[in-house]
C-alpha positions as CSV (number, residue, x, y, z in Angstrom):
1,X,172.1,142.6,154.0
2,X,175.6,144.0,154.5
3,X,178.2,145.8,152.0
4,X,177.5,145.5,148.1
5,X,179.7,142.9,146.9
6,X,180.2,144.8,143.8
7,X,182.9,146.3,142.2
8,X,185.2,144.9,144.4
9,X,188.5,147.5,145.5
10,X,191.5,144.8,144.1
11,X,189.8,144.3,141.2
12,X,189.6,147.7,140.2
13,X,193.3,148.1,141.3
14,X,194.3,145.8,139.5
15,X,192.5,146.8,136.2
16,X,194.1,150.6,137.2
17,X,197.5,149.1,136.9
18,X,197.4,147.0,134.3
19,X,194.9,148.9,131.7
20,X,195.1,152.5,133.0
21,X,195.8,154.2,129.9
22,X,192.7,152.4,128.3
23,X,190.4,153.3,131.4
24,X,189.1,149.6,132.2
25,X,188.8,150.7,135.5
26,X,186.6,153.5,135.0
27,X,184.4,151.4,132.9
28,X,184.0,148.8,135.3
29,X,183.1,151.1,138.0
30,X,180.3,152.3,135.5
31,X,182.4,155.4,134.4
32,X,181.5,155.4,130.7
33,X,182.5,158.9,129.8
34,X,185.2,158.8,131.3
35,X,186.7,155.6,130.3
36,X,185.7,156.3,126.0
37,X,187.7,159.7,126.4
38,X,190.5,157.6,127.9
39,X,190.7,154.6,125.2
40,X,190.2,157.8,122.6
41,X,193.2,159.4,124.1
42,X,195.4,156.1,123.3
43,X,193.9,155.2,120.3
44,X,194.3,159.1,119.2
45,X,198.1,158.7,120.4
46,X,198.4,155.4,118.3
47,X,197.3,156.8,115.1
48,X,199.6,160.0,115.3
49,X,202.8,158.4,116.1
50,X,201.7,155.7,113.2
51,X,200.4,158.3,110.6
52,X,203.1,160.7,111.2
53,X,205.8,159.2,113.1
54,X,208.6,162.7,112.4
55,X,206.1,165.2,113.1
56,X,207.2,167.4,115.6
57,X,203.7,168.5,115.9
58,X,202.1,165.5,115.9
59,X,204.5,164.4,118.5
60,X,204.0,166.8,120.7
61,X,200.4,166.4,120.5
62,X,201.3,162.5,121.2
63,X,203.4,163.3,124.7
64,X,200.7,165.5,125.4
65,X,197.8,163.0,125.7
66,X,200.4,160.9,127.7
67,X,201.4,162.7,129.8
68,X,197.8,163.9,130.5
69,X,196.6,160.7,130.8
70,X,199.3,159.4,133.3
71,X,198.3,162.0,135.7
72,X,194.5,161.2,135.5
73,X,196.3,157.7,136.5
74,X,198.4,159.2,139.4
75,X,195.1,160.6,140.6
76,X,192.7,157.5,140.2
77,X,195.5,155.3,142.0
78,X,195.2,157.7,145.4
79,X,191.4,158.1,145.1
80,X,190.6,154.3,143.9
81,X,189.4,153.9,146.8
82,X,186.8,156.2,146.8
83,X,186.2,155.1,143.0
84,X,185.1,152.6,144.3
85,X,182.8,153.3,147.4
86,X,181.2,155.9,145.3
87,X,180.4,153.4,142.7
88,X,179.0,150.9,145.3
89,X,176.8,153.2,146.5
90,X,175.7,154.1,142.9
91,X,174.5,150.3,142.4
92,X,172.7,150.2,145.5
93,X,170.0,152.7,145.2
């Protein structure tokens, strides 16, 4: 039969560049855990800079979750590949 056709590599890119921070990416290569903690993160970072916008604390909290969640980025974007091929194999058995 020949490679799975699905999730295709560019896709998944492209979802990694674009939607990162809400971990599209991971849910479409069937990553749910992974991808709620992510859209949590945001939406957690969302609602602190709106509820409390001076908060030192909250702002730290804020930077924190970004900057946590642009390194689980930097990460996926050198192993998307593998992302990918593992999630492939996952839908073929």
């Amino acid at each position: 039969m020949g490679e799975a056709k699905y999730p295709r590599f560019w896709l998944a890119l492209l979802l990694l560049l674009f939607t990162g921070y809400f971990g599209l990416h991971r849910l479409y290569l069937g990553k749910k855990r992974s991808a709620a903690v992510m859209l949590s993160s945001v939406i957690s970072f969302c609602l602190l800079m709106y509820a409390a916008p001076t908060s030192s604390i909250a702002e730290k909290i804020g930077v924190g979750l970004i900057f946590v969640l642009t390194v689980v980025l930097v990460i996926d974007l050198f192993r998307i590949s593998i992302l990918v091929d593992e999630a492939r194999w996952e839908n073929s058995t």
